[in-house]
N, C-alpha and C positions, 0 to 999 in steps of 0.2 A: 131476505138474506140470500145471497148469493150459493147455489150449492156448490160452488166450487170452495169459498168458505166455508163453507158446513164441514164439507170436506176433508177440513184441513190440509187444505193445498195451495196456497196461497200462488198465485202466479202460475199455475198452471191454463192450457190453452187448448181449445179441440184441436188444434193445429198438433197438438202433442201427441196427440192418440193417435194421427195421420203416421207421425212420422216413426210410432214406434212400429205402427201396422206393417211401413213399408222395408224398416230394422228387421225386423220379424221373417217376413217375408224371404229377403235377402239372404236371412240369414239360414233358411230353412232350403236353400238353393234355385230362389228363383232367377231369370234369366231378366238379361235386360228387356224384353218385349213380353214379359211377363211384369215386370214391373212396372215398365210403362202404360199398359193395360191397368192396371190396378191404379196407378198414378191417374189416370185418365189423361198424360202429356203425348204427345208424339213427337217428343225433343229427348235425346239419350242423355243429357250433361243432367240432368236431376236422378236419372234413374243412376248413373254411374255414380253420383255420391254414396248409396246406400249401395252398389258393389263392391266398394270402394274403401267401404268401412267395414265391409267383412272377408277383407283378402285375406286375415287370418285362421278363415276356415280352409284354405292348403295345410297349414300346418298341420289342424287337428287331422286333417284325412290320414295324411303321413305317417302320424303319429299311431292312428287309429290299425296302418297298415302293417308298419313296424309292429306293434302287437299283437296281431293275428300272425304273423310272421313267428314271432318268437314261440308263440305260446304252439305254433304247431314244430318248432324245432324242438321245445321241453318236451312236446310228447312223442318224439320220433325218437329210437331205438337205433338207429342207423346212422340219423344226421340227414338222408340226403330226401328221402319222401318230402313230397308238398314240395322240392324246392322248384322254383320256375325254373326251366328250360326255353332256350329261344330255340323256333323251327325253322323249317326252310329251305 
């Protein structure tokens, strides 16, 4: 019997495990010649699909920033501690 049968996965593919590895990857913020390298490709248009598919980690960063942000304004007494200042 097939162990992907066994499995209970019918239609799954080693090709799958490739592409989660390279999801993974991307998404944990690797670069495109980092992924290329793991790809083993020396062409960018494969490794850009999996960048590609995780442009919505700006969001979280943002989102991530905006709440260090806030959570140091609830604890300021003043209001203006922690805030950035541009120099120069």
């Amino acid at each position: 019997m097939d162990v992907v049968t066994e499995m209970g996965l019918p239609g799954f593919h080693f090709h799958d495990l490739r592409h989660t590895g390279n999801m993974l990857a991307a998404e944990s913020g690797a670069g495109l010649k980092e992924l290329m390298a793991r790809m083993g490709h020396d062409n960018v248009r494969a490794a850009m699909i999996y960048q590609h598919a995780v442009r919505g980690a700006d969001e979280a960063i943002t989102n991530a920033i905006d709440r260090q942000l806030e959570a140091r304004d609830d604890d300021d007494d003043k209001g203006t501690a922690g805030a950035l200042v541009p120099t120069g």
